[in-house]
ZAPARO-610439 format. One line per 3 residues: number of its first residue (from 1); for each residue x negated, y negated, z of C-alpha. Coordinates in nm, 4 decimals. Layout:
<atoms>
NUM = X/Y/Z | ...
</atoms>
This chain:
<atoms>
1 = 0.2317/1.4444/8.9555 | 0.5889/1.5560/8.8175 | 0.7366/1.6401/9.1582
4 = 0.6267/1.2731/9.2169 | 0.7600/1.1344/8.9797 | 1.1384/1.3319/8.9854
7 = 1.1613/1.2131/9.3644 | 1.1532/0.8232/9.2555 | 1.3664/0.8668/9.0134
10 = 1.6618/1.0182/9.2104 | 1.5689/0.7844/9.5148 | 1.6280/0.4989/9.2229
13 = 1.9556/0.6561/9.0949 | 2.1128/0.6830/9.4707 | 2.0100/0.3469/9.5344
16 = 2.1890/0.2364/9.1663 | 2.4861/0.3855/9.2671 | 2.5379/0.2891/9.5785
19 = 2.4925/-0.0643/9.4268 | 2.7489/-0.0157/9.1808 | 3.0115/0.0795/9.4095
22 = 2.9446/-0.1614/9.6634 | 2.9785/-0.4885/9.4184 | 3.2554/-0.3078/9.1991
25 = 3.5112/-0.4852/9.3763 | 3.4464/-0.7975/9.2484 | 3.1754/-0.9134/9.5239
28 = 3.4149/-0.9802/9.8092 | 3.4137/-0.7289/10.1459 | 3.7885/-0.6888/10.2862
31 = 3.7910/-0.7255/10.6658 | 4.1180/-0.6323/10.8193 | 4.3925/-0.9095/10.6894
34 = 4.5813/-1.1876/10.9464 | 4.8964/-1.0260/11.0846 | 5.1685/-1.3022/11.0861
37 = 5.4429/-1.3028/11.4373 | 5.7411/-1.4339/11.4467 | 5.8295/-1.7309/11.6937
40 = 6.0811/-1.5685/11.9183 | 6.3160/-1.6768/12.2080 | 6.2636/-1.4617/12.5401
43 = 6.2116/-1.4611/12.8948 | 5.8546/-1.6079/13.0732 | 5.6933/-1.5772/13.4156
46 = 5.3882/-1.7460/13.5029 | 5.2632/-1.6270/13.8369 | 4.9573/-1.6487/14.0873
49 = 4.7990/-1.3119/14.1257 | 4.6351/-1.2160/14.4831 | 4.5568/-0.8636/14.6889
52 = 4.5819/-0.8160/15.0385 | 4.7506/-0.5100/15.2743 | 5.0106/-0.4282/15.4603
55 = 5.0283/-0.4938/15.7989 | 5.2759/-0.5558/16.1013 | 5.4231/-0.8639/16.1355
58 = 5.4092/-0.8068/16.5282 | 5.2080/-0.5335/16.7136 | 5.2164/-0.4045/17.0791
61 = 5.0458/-0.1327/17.2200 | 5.1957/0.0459/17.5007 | 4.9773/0.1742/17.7859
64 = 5.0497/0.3343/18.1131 | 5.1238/0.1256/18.4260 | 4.8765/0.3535/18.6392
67 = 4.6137/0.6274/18.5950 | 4.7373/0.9681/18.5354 | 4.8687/1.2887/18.2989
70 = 5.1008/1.2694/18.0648 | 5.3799/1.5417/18.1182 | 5.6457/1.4474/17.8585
73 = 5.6546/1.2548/17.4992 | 5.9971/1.1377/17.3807 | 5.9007/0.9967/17.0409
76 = 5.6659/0.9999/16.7733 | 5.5060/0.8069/16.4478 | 5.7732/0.7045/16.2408
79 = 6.0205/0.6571/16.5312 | 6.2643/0.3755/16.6178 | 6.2329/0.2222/16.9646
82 = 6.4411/-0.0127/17.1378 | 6.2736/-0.2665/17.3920 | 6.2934/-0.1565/17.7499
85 = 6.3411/0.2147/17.6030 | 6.1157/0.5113/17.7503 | 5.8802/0.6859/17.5540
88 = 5.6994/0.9082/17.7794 | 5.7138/1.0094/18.1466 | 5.3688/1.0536/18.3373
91 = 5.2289/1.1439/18.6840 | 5.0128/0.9864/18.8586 | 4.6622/1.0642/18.9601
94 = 4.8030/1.1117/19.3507 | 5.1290/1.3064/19.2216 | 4.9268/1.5161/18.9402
97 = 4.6658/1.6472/19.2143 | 4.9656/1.7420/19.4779 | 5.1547/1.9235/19.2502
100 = 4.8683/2.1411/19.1075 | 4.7808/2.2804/19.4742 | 5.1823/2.2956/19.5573
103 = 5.1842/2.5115/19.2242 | 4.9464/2.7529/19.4313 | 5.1732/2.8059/19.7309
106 = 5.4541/2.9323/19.5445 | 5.7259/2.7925/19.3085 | 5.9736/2.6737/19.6534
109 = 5.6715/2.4374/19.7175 | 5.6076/2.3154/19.3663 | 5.9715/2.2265/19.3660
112 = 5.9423/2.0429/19.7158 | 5.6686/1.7771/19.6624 | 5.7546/1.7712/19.2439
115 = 6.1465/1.6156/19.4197 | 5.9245/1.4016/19.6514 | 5.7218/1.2218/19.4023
118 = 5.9002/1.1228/19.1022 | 5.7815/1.0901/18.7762 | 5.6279/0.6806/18.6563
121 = 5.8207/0.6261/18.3045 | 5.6371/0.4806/18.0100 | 5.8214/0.1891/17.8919
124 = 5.8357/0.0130/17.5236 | 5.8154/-0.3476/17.5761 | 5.8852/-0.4159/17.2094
127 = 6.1704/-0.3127/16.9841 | 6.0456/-0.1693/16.6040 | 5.9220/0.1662/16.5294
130 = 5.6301/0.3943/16.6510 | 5.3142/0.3469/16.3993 | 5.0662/0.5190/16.6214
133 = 5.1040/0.7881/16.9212 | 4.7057/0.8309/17.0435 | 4.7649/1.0945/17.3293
136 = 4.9262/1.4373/17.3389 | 5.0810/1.6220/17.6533 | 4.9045/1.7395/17.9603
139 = 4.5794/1.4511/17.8883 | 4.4825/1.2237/18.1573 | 4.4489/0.8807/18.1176
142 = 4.3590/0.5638/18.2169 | 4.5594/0.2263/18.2976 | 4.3856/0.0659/18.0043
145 = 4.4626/0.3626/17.7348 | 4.6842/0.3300/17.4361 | 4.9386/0.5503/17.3974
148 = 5.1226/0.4377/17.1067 | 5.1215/0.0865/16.9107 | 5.4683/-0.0642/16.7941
151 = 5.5443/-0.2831/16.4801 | 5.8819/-0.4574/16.4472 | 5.8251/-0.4900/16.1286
154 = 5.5537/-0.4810/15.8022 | 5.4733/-0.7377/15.5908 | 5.2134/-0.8324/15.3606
157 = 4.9013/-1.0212/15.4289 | 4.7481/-1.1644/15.0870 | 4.4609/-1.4095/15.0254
160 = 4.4909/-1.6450/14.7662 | 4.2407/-1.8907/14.6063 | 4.1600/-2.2162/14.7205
163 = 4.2340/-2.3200/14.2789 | 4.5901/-2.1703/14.3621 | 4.7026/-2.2028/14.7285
166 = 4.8193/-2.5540/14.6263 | 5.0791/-2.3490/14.4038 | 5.2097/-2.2044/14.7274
169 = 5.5448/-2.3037/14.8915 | 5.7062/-2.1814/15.1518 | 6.0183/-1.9332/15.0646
172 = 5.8640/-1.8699/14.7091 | 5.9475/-1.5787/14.5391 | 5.6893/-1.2383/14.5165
175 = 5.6442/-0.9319/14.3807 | 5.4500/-0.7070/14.5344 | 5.3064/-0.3504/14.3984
178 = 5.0640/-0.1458/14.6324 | 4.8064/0.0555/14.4908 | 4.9555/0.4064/14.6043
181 = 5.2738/0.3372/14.4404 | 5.2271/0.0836/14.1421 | 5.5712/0.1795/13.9467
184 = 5.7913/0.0711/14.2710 | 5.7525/-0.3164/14.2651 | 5.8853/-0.4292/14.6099
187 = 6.0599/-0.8359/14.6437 | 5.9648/-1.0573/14.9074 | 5.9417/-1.4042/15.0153
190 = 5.6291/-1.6362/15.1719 | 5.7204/-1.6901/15.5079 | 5.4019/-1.8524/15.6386
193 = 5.0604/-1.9870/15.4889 | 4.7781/-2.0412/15.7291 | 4.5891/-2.3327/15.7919
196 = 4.2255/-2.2081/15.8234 | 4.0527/-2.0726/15.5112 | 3.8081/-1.7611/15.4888
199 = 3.4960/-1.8192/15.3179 | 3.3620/-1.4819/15.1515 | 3.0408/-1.5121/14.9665
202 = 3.1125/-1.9270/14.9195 | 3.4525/-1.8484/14.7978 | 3.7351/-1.9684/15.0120
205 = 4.0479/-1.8455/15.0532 | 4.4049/-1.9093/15.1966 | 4.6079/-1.6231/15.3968
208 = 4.9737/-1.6037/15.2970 | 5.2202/-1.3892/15.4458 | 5.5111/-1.1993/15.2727
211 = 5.7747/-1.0370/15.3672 | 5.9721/-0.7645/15.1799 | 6.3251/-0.8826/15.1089
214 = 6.4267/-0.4612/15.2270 | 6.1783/-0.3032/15.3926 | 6.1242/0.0407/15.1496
217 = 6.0154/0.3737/15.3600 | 5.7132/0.4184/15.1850 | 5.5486/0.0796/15.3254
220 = 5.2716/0.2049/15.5740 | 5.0013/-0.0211/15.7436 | 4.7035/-0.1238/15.5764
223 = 4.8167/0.0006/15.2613 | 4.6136/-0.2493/14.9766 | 4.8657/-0.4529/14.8248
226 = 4.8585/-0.6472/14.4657 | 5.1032/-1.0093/14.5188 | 5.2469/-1.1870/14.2074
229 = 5.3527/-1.5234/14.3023 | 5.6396/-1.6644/14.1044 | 5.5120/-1.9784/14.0126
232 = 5.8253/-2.0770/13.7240 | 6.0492/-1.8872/13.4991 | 6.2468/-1.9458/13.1836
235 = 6.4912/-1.7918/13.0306 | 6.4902/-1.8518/12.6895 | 6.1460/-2.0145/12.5999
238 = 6.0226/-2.0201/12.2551 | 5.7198/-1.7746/12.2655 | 5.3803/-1.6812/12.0458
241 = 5.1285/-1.4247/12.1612 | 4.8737/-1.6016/12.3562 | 4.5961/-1.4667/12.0657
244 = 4.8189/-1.6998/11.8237 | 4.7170/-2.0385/12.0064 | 4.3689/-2.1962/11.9224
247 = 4.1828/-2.4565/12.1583 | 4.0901/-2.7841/11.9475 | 3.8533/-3.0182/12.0618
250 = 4.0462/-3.3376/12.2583 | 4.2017/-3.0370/12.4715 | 4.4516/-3.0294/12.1776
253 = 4.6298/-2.6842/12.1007 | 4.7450/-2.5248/11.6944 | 4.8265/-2.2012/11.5105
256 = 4.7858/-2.1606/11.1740 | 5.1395/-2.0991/11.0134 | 5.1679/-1.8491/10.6846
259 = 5.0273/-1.9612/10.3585 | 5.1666/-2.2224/10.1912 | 5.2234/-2.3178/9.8014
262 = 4.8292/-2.3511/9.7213 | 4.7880/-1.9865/9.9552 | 4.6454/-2.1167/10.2039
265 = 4.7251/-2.0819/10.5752 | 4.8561/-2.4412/10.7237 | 4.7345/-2.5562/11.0439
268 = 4.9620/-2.6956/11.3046 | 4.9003/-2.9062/11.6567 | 5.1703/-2.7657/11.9363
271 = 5.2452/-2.8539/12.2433 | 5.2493/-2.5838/12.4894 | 5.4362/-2.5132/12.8765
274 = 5.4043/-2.2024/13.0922 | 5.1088/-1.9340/12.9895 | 5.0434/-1.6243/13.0942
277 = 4.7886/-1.4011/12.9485 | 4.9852/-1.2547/12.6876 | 5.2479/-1.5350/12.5856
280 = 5.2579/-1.8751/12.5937 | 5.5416/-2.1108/12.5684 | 5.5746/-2.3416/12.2852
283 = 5.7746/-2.6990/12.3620 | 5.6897/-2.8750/12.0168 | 5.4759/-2.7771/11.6704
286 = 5.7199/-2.4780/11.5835 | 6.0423/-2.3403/11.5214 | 6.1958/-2.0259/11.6142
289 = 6.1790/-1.8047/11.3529 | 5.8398/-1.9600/11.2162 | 5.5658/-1.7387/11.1444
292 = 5.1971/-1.7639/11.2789 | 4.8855/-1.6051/11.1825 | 4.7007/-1.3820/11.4436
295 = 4.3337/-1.4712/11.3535 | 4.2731/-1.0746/11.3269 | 4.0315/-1.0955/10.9834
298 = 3.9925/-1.2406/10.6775 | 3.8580/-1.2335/10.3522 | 3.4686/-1.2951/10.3092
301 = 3.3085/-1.3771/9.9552 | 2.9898/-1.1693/9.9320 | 2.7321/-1.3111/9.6376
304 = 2.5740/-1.0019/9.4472 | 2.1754/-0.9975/9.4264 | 1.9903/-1.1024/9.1301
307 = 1.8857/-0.7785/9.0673 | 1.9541/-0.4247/9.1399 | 1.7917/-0.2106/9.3361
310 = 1.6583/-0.0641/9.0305 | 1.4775/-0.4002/8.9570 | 1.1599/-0.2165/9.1480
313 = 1.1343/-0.0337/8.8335 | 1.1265/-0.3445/8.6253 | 0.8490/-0.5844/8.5761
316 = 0.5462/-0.3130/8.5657 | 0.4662/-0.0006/8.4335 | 0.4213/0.3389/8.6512
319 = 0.1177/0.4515/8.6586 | 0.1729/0.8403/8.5794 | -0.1913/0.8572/8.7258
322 = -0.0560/0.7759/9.0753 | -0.0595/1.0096/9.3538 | -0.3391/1.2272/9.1106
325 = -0.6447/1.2974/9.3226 | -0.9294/1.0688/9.2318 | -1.2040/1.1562/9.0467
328 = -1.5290/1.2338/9.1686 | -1.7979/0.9917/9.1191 | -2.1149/1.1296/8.9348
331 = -2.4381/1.2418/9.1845 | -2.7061/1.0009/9.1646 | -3.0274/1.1375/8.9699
334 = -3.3020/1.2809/9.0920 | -3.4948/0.9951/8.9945 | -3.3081/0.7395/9.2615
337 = -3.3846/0.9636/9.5486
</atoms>
């Protein structure tokens, strides 16, 4: 019965003190306080974000004008062809299947029928640079094989949104970053926007071509691409963190400027231009130099209870007989059975 009653009274002293401290501070909870910004002048972009890949802008593949083997390659991936220039030489099927039984008479007889049957070149019929080479030397091939592919160029291919295409103009500025190397933005321009949209899962979009203002070395086909589509700049806009700005009903826009005389924070309706996800520009409603709550916290009055949490104590007495084993009730006499 003691241990009982020494465990209720420290589980009502905890709960007392945790009381205490809780409501010492004068029955208000501190969440973390506005932080005020300062309207500043600066730079903005608003853009129209899209991914797509690199590609060529033109693409020929090169096969062999007859059936044969391949006896000599004069370039390879990554090199710069001229149209009209040969890249390979071949024999034919006729030419290959003389010259291996010549080769068994002797070298005076390879030499013979190898001077009688010339070579067929391989010709590029576009000017760019080598992006694929798809045979190696001594393999036979067909009159339909590829045996390398040409781009005169790369560009990149990005699909916009059907919301956004309308922002789209030809000769617009773009900034593209592909995913293998994000810190080496690359300018371009839009030189074409197609007229049939892609529908993907009943979302439609636009394609819109780019091409790089330089073409950097590290471009390579069907790299993934992320386009930014300059939409507008300015220079020196007056600018609050987007977080500052509040939607009000009528599609109205305010901040709430520092506290005023009576310490209170003043709300103001502004007029906003370009947005982007972290700034937005402010045309009317505030001043450079103002300053404007972030709504990051506040302060929240908390009402103390009635009572403490000691008040379970109050109001009845214990009953030092509780938690004693009950007592046994008395046998019934002999005279009842």
């Amino acid at each position: 019965m003691k241990r009982t009653i020494i465990v209720v009274a420290a589980v009502a002293v905890a709960a007392g003190g945790a009381w205490f401290l809780h409501f010492k501070g004068g029955g208000k909870r501190r969440d973390p306080a506005a932080r005020a910004v300062e309207a500043k002048l600066g730079p903005i972009e608003q853009s129209v974000d899209a991914t797509g890949s690199v590609a060529p802008m033109n693409r020929v593949e090169i096969k062999p004008p007859v059936g044969g083997r391949i006896d000599t390659l004069l370039v390879d991936e990554g090199s710069l062809v001229t149209s009209g220039q040969i890249v390979a030489w071949m024999s034919s099927t006729d030419r290959a299947a003389i010259l291996d039984a010549a080769r068994a008479m002797g070298p005076a007889e390879f030499k013979k029928w190898q001077d009688a049957y010339k070579q067929t070149p391989v010709v590029a019929s576009l000017p760019g640079e080598v992006i694929l080479r798809n045979v190696v030397v001594g393999e036979a091939v067909s009159a339909g094989s590829v045996l390398f592919a040409v781009a005169d160029t790369l560009i990149v291919n990005a699909q916009v949104d059907e919301s956004d295409i309308g922002k789209i103009k030809i000769g617009q500025k773009a900034r593209i970053r592909l995913d293998a190397y994000p810190d080496r933005p690359v300018d371009g321009k839009v030189y074409d926007i197609l007229f049939e949209g892609k529908n993907v899962s009943n979302v439609i979009t636009y394609g819109v071509k780019i091409r790089p203002g330089k073409l950097p070395p590290f471009f390579r086909s069907q790299m993934t691409a992320n386009v930014s589509f300059l939409v507008a700049r300015k220079e020196d806009a007056l600018l609050l963190p987007a977080a500052a700005v509040s939607d009000m009903p009528g599609g109205k826009r305010a901040v709430s400027l520092t506290p005023g005389p009576d310490g209170k924070p003043v709300s103001r309706e502004v007029t906003v231009g370009l947005e982007t996800d972290d700034q937005v520009e402010i045309l009317d409603g505030v001043a450079e130099g103002d300053k404007v709550l972030l709504p990051q916290g506040r302060y929240v009055a908390q009402k103390a209870p009635e009572s403490s949490p000691l008040s379970f104590m109050s109001g009845r007495k214990v009953d030092r007989s509780e938690g004693a084993a009950p007592k046994p009730k008395k046998p019934a006499s002999a005279a009842g059975r």
